[in-house]
CHARMM internal coordinates of N, CA and C (Angstrom, degrees):
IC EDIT
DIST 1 N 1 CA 1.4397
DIST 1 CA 1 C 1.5246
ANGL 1 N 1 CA 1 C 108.57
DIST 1 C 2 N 1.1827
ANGL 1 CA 1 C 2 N 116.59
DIHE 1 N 1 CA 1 C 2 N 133.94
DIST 2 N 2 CA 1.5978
ANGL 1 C 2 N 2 CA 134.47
DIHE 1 CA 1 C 2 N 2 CA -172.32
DIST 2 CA 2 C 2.0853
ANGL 2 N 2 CA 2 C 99.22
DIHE 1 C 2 N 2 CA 2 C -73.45
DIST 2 C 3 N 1.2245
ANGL 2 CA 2 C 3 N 94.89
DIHE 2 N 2 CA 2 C 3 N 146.78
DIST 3 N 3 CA 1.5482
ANGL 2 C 3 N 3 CA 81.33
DIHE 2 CA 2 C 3 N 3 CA -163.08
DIST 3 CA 3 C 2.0965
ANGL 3 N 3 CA 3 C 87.77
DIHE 2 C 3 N 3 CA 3 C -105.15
DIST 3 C 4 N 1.3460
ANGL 3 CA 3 C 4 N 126.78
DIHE 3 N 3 CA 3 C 4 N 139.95
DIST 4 N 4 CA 0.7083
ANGL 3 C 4 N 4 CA 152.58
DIHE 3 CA 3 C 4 N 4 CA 175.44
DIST 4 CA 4 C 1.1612
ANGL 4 N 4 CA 4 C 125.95
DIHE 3 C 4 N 4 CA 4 C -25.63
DIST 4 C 5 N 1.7580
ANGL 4 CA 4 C 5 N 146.21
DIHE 4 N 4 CA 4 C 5 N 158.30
DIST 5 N 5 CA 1.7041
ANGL 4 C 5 N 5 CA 105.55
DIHE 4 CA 4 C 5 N 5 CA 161.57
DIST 5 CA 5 C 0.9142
ANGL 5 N 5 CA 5 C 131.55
DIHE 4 C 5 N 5 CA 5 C -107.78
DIST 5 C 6 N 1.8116
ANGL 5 CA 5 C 6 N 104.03
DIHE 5 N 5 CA 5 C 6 N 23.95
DIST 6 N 6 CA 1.7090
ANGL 5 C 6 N 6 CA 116.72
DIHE 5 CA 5 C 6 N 6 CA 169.08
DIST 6 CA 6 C 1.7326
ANGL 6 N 6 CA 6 C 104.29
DIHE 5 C 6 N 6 CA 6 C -73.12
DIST 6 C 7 N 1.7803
ANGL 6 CA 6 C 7 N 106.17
DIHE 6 N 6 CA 6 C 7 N -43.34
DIST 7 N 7 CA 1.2062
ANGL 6 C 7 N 7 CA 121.30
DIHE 6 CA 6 C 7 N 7 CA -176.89
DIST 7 CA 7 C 1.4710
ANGL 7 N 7 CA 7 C 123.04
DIHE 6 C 7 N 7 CA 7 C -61.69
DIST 7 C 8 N 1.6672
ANGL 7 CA 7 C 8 N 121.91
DIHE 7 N 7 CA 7 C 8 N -6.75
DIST 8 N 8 CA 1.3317
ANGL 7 C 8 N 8 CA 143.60
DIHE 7 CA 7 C 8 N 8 CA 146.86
DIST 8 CA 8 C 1.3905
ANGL 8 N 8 CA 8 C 126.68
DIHE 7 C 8 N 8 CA 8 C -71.78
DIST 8 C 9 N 1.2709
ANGL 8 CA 8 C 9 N 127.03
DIHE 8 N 8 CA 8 C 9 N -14.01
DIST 9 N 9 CA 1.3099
ANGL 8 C 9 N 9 CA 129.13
DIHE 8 CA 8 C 9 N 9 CA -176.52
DIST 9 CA 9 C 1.2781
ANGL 9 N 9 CA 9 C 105.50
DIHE 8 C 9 N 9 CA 9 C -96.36
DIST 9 C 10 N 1.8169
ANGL 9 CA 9 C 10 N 104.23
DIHE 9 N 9 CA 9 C 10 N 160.63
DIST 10 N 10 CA 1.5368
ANGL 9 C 10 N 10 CA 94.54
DIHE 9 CA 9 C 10 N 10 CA -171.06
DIST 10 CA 10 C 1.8425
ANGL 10 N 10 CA 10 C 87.86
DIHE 9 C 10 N 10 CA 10 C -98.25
DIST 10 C 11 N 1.4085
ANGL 10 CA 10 C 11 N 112.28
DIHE 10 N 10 CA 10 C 11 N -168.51
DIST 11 N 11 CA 1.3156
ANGL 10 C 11 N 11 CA 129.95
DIHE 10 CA 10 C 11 N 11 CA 177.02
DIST 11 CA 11 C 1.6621
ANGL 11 N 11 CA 11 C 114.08
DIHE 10 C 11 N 11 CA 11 C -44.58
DIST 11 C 12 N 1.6728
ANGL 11 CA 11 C 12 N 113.81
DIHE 11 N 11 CA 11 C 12 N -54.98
DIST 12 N 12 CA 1.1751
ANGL 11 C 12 N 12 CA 132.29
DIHE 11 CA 11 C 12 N 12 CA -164.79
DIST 12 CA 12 C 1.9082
ANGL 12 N 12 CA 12 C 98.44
DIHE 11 C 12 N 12 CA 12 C -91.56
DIST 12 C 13 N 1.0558
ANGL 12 CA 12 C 13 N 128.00
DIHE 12 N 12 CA 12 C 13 N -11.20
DIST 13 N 13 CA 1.5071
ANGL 12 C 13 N 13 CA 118.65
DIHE 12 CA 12 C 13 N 13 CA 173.65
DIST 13 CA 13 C 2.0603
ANGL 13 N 13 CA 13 C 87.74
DIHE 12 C 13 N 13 CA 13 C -87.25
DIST 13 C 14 N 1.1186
ANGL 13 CA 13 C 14 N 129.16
DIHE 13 N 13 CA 13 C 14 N -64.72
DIST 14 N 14 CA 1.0696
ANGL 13 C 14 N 14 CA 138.39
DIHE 13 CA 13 C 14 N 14 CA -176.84
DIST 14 CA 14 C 1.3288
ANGL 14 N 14 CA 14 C 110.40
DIHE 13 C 14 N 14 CA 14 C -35.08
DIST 14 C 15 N 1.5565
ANGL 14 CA 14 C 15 N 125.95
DIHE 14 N 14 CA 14 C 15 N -42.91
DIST 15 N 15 CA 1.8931
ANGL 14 C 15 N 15 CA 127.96
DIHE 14 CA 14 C 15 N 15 CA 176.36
DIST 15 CA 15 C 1.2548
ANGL 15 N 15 CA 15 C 86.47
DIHE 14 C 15 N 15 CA 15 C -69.39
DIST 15 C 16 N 1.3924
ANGL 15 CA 15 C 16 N 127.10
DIHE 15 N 15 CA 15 C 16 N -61.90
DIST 16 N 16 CA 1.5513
ANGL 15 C 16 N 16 CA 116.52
DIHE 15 CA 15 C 16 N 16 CA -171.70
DIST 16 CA 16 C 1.9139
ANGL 16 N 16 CA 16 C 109.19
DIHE 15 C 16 N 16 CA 16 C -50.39
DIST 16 C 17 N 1.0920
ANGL 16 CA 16 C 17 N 123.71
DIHE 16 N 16 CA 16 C 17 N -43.68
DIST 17 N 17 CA 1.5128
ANGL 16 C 17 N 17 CA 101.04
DIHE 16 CA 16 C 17 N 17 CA -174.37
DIST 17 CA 17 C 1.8486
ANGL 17 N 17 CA 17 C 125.67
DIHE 16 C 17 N 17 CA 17 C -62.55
DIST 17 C 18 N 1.8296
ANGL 17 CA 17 C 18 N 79.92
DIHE 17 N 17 CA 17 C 18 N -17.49
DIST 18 N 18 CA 1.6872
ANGL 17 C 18 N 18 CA 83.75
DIHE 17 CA 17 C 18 N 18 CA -168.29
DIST 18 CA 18 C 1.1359
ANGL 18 N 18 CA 18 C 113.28
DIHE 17 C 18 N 18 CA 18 C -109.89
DIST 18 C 19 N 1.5241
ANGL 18 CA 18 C 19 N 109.94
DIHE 18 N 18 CA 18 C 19 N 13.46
DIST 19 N 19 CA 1.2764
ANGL 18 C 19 N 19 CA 110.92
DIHE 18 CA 18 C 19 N 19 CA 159.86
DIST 19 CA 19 C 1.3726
ANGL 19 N 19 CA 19 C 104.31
DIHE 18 C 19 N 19 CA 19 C -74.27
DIST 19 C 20 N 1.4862
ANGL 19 CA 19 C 20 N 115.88
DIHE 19 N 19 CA 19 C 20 N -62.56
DIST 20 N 20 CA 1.8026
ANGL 19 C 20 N 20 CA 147.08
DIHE 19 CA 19 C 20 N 20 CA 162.66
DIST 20 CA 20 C 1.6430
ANGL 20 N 20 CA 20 C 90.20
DIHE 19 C 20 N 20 CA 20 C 11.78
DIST 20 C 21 N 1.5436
ANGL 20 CA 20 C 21 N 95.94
DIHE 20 N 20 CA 20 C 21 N -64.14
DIST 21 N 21 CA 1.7631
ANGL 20 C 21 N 21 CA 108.59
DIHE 20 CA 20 C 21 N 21 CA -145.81
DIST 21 CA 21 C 1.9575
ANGL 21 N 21 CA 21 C 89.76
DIHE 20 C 21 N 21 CA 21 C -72.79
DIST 21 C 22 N 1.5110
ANGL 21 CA 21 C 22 N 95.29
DIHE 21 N 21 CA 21 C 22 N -57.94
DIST 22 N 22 CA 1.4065
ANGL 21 C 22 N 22 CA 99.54
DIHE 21 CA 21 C 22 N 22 CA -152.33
DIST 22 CA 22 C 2.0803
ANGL 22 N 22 CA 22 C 95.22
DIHE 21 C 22 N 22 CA 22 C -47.99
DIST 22 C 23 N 1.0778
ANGL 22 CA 22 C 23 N 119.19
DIHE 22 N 22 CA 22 C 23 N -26.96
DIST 23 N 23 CA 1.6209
ANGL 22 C 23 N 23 CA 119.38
DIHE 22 CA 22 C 23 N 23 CA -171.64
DIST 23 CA 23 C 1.6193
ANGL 23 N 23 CA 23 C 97.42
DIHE 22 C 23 N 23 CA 23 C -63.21
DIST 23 C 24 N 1.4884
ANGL 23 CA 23 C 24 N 114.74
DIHE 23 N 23 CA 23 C 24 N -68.73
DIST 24 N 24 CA 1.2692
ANGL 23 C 24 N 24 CA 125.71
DIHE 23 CA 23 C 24 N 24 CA 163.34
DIST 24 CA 24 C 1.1622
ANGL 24 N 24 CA 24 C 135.79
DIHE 23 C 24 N 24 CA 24 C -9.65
DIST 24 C 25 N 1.5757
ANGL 24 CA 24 C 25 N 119.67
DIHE 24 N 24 CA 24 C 25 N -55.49
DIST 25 N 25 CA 0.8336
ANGL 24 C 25 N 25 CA 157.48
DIHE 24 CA 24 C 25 N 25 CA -113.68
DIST 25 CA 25 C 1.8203
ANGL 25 N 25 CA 25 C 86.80
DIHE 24 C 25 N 25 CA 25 C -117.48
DIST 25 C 26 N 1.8998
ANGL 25 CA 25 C 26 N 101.72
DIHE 25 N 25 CA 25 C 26 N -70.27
DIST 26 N 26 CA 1.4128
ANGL 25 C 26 N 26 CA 100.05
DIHE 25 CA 25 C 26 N 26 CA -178.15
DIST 26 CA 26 C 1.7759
ANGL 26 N 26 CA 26 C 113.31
DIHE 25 C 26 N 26 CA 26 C -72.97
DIST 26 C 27 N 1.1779
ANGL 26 CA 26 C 27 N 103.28
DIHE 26 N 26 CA 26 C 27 N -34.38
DIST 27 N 27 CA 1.5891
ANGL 26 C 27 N 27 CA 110.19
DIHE 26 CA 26 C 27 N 27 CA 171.45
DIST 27 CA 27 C 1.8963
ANGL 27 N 27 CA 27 C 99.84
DIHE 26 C 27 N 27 CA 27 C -25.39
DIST 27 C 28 N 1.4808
ANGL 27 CA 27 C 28 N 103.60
DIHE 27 N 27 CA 27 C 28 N -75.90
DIST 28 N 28 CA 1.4060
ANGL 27 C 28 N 28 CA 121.62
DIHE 27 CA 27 C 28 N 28 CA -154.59
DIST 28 CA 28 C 1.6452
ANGL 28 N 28 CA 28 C 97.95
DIHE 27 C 28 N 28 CA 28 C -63.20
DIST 28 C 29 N 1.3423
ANGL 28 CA 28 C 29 N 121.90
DIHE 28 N 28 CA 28 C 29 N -45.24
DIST 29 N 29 CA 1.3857
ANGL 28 C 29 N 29 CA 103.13
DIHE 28 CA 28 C 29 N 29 CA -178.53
DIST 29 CA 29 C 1.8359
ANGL 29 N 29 CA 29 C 121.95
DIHE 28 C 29 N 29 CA 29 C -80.05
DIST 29 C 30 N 1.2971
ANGL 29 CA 29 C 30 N 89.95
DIHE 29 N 29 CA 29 C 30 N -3.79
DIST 30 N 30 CA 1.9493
ANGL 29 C 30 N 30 CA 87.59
DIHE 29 CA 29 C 30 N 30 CA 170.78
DIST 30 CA 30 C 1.3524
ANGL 30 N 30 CA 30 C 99.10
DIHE 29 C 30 N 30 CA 30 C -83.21
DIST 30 C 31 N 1.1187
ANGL 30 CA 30 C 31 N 125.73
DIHE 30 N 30 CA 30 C 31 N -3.06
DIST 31 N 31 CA 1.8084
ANGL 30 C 31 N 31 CA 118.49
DIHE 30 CA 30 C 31 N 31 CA -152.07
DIST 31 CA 31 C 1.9084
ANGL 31 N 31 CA 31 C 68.33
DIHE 30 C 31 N 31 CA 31 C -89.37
DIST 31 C 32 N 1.6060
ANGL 31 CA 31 C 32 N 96.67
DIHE 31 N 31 CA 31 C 32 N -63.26
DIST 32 N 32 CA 1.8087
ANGL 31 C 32 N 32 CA 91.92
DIHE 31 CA 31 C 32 N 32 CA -147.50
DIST 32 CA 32 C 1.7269
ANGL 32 N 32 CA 32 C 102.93
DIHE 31 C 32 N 32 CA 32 C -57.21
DIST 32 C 33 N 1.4090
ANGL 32 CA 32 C 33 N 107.15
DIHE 32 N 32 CA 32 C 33 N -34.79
DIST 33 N 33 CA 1.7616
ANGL 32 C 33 N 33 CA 110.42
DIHE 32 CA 32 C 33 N 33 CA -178.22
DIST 33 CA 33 C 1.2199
ANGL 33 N 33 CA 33 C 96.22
DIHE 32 C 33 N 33 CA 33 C -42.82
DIST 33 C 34 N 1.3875
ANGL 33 CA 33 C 34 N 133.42
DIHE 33 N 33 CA 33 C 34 N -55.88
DIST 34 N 34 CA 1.8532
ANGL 33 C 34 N 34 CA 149.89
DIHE 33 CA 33 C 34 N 34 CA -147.47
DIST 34 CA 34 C 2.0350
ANGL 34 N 34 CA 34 C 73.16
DIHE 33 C 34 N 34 CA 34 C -52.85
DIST 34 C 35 N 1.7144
ANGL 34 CA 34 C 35 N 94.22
DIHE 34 N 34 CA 34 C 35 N -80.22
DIST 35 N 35 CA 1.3523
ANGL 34 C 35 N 35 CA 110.15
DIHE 34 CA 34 C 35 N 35 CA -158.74
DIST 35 CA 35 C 1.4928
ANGL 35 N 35 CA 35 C 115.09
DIHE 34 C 35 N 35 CA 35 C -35.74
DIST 35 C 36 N 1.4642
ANGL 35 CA 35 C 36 N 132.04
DIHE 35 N 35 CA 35 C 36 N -40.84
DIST 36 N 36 CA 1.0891
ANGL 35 C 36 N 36 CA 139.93
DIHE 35 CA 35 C 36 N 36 CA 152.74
DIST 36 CA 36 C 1.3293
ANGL 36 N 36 CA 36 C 112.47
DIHE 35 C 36 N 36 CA 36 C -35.16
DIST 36 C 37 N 1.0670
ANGL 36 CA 36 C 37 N 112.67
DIHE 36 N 36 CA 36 C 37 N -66.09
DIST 37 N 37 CA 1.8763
ANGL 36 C 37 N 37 CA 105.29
DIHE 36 CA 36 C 37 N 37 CA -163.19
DIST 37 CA 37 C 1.5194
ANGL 37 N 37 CA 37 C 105.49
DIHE 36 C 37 N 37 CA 37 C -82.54
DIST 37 C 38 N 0.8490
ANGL 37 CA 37 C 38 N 117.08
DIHE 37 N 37 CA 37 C 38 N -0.51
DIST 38 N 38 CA 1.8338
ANGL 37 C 38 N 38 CA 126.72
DIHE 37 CA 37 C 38 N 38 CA -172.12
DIST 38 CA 38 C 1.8905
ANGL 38 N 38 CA 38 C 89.73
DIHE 37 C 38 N 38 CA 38 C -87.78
DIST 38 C 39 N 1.6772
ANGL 38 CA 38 C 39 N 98.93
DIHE 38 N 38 CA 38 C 39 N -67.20
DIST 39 N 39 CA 1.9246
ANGL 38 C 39 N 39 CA 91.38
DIHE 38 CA 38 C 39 N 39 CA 179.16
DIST 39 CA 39 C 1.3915
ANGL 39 N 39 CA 39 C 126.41
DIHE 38 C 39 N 39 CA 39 C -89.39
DIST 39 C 40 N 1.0897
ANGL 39 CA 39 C 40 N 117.14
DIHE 39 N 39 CA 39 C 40 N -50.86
DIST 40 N 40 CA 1.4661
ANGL 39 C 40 N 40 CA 125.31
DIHE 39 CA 39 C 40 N 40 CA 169.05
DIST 40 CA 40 C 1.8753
ANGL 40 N 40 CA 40 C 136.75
DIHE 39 C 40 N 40 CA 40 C -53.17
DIST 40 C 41 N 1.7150
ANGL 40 CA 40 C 41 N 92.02
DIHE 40 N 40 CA 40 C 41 N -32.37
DIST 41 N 41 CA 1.1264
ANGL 40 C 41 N 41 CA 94.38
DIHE 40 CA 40 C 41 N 41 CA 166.10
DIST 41 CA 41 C 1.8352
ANGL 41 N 41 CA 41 C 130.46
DIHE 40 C 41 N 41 CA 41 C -108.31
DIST 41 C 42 N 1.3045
ANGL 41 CA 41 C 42 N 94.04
DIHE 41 N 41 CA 41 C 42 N -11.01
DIST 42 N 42 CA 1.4936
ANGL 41 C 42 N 42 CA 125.95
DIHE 41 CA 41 C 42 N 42 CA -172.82
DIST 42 CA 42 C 1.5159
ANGL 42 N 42 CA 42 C 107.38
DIHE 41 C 42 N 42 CA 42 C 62.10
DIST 42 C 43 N 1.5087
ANGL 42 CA 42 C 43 N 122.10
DIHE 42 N 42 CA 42 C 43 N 19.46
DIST 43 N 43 CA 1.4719
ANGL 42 C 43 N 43 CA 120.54
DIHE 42 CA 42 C 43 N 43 CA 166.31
DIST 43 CA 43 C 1.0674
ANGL 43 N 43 CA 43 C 131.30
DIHE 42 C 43 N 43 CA 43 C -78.24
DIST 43 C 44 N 1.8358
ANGL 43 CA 43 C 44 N 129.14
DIHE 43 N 43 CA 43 C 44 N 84.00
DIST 44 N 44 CA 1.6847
ANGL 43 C 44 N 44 CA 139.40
DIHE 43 CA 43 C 44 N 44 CA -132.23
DIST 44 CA 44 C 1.3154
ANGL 44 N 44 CA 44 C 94.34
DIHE 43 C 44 N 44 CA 44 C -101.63
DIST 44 C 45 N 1.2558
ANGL 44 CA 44 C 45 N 118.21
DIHE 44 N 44 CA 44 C 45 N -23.08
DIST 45 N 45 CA 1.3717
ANGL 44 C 45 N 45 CA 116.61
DIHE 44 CA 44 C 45 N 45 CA 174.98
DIST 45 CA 45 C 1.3797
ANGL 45 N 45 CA 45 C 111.06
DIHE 44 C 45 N 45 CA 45 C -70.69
DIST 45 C 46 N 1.2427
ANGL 45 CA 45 C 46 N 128.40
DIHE 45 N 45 CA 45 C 46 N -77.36
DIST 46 N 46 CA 1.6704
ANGL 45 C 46 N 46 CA 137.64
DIHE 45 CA 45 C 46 N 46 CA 170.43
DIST 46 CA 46 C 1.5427
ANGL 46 N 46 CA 46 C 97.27
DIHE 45 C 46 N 46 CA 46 C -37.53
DIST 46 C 47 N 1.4275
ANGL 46 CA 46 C 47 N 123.74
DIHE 46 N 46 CA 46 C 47 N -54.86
DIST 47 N 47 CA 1.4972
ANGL 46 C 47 N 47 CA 102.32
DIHE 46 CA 46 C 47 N 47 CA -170.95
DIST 47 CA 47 C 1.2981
ANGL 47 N 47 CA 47 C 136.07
DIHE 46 C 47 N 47 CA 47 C -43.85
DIST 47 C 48 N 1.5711
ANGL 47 CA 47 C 48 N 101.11
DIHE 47 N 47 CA 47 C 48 N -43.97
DIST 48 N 48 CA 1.3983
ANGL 47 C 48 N 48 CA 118.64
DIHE 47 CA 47 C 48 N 48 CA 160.41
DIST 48 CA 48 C 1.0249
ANGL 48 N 48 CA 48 C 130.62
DIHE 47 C 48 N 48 CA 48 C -68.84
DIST 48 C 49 N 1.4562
ANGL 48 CA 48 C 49 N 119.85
DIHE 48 N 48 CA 48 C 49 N -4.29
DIST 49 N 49 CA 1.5935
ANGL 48 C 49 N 49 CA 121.19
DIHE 48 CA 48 C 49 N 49 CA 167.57
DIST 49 CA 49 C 0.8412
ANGL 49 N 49 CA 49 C 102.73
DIHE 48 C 49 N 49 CA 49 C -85.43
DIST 49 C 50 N 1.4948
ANGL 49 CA 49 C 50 N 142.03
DIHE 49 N 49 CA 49 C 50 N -45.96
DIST 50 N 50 CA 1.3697
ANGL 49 C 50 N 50 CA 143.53
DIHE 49 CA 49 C 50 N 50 CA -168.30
DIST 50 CA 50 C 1.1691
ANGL 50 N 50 CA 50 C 110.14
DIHE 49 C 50 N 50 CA 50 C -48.46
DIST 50 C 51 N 1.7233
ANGL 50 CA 50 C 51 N 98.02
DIHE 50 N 50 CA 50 C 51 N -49.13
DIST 51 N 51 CA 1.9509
ANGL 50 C 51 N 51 CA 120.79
DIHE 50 CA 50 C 51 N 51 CA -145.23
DIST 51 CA 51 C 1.6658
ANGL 51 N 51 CA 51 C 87.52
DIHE 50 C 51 N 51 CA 51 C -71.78
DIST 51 C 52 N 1.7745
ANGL 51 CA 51 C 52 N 124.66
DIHE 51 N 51 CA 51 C 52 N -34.75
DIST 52 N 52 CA 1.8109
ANGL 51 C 52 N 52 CA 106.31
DIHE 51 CA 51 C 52 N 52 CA 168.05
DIST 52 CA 52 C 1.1333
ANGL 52 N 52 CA 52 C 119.16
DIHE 51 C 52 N 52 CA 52 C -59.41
DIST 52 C 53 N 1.0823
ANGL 52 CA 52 C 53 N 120.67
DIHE 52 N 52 CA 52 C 53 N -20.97
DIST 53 N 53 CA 1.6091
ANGL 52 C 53 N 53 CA 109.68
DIHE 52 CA 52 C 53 N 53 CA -178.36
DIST 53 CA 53 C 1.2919
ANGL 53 N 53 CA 53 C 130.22
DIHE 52 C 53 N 53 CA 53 C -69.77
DIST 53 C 54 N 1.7505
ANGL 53 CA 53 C 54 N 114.73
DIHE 53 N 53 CA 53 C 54 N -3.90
DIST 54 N 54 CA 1.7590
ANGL 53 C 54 N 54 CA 129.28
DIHE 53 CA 53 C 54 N 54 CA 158.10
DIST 54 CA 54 C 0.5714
ANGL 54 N 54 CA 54 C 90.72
DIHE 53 C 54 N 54 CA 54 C -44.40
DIST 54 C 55 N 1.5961
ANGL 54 CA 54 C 55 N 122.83
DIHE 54 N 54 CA 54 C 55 N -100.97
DIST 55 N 55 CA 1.2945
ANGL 54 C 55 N 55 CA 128.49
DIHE 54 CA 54 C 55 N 55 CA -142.56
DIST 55 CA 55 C 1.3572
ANGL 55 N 55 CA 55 C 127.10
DIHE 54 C 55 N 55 CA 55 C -53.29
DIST 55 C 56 N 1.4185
ANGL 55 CA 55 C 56 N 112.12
DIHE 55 N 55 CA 55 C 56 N -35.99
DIST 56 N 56 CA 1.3725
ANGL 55 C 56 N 56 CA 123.67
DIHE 55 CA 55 C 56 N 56 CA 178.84
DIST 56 CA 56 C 1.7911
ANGL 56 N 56 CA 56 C 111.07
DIHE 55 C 56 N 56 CA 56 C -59.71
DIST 56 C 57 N 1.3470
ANGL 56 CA 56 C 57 N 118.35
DIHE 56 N 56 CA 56 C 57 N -27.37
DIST 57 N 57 CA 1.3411
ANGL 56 C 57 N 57 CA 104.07
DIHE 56 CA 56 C 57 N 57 CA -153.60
DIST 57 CA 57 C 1.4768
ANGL 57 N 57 CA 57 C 73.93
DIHE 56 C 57 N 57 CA 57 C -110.73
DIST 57 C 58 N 0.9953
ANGL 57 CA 57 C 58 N 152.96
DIHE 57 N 57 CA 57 C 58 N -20.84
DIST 58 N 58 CA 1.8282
ANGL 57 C 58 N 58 CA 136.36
DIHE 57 CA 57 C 58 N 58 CA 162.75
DIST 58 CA 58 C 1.0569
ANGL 58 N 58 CA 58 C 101.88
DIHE 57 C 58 N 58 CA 58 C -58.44
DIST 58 C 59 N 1.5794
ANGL 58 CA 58 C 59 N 131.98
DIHE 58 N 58 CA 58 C 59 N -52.70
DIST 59 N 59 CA 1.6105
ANGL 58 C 59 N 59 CA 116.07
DIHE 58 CA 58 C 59 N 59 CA -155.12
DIST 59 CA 59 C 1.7741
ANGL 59 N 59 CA 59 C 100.38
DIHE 58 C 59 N 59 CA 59 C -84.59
DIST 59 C 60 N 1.4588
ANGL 59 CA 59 C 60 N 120.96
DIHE 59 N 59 CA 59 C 60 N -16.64
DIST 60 N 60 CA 1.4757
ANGL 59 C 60 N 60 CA 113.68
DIHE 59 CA 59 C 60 N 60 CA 158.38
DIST 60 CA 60 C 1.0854
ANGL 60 N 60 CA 60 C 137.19
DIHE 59 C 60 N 60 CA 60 C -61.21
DIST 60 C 61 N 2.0667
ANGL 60 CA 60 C 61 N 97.76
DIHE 60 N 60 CA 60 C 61 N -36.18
DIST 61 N 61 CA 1.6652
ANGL 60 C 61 N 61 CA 91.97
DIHE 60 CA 60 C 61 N 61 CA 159.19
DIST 61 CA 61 C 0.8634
ANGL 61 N 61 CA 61 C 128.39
DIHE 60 C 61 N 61 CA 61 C -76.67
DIST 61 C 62 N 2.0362
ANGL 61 CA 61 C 62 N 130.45
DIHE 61 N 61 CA 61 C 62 N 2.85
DIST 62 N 62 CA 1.5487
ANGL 61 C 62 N 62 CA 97.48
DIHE 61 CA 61 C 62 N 62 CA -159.23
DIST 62 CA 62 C 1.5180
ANGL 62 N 62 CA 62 C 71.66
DIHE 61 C 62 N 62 CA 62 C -107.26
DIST 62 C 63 N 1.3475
ANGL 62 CA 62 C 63 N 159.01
DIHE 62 N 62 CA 62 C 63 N -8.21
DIST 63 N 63 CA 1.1656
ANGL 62 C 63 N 63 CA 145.68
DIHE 62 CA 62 C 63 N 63 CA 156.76
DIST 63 CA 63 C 1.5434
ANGL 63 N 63 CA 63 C 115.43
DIHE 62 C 63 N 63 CA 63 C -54.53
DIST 63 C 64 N 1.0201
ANGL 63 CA 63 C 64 N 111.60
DIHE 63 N 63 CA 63 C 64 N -34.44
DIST 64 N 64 CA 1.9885
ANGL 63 C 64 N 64 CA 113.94
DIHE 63 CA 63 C 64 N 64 CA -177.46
DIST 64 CA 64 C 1.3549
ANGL 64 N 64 CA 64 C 99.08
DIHE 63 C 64 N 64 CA 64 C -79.68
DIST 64 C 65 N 1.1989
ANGL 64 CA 64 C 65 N 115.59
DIHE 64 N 64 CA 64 C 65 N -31.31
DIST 65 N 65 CA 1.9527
ANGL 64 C 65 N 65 CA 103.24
DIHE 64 CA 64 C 65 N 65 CA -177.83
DIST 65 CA 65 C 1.1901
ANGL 65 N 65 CA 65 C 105.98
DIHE 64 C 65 N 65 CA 65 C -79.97
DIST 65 C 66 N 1.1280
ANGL 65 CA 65 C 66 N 117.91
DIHE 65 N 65 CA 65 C 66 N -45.40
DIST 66 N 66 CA 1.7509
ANGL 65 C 66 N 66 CA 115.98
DIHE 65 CA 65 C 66 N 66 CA -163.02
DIST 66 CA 66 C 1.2491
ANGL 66 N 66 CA 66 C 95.19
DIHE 65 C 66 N 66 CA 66 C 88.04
DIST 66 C 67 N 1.4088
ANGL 66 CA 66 C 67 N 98.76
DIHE 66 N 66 CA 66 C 67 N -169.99
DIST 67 N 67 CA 1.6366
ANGL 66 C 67 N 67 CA 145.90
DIHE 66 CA 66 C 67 N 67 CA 177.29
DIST 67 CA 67 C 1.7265
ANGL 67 N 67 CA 67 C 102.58
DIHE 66 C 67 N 67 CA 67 C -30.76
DIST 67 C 68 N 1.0265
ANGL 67 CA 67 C 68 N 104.82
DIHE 67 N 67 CA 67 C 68 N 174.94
DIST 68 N 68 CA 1.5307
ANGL 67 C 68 N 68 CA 111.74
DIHE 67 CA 67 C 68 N 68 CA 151.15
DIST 68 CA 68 C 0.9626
ANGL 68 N 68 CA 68 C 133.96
DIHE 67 C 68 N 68 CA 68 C -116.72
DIST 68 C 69 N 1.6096
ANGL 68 CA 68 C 69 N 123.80
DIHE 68 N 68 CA 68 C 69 N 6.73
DIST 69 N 69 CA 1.0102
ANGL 68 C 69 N 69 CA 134.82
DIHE 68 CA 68 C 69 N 69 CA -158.56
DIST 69 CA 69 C 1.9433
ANGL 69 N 69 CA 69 C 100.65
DIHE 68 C 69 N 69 CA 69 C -117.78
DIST 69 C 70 N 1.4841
ANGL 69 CA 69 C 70 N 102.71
DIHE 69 N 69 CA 69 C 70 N 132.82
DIST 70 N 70 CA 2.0348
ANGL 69 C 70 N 70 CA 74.29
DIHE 69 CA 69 C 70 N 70 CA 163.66
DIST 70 CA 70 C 1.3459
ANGL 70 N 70 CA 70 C 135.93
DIHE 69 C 70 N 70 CA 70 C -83.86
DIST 70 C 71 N 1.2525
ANGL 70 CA 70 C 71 N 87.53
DIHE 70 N 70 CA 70 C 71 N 142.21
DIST 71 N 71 CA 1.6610
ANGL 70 C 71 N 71 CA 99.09
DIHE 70 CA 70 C 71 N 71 CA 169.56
DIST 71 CA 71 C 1.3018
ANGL 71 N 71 CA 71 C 118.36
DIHE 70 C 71 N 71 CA 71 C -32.07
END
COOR INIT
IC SEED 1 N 1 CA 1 C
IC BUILD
């Protein structure tokens, strides 16, 4: 059996991917929360608070991961 390419990474590329995701991860669901409270709830104020929190939590992750390369 061919070994995987999680099963290729070392420990410290692996914190880096799941940091990757977990940033991603909240990025994408404030976007859709934003979108929610923007139509569904008609709360334009909160929507737009939410809707900063994209950008903010991408450009935190790509500062918390670093590089791509190892150290």
């Amino acid at each position: 059996m061919e070994p995987t390419t999680t099963d290729r990474l070392s420990s410290r590329q692996r914190r880096r991917v799941m940091a990757k995701l977990a940033f991603v991860l909240g990025g994408t669901l404030s976007f859709f929360l934003s979108v929610y409270l923007w139509f569904l709830t008609e709360d334009q104020l909160t929507a737009i608070y939410v809707g900063l929190w994209v950008p903010s939590l991408f450009s935190l992750g790509a500062l918390v991961s670093g590089p791509e390369g190892d150290r």
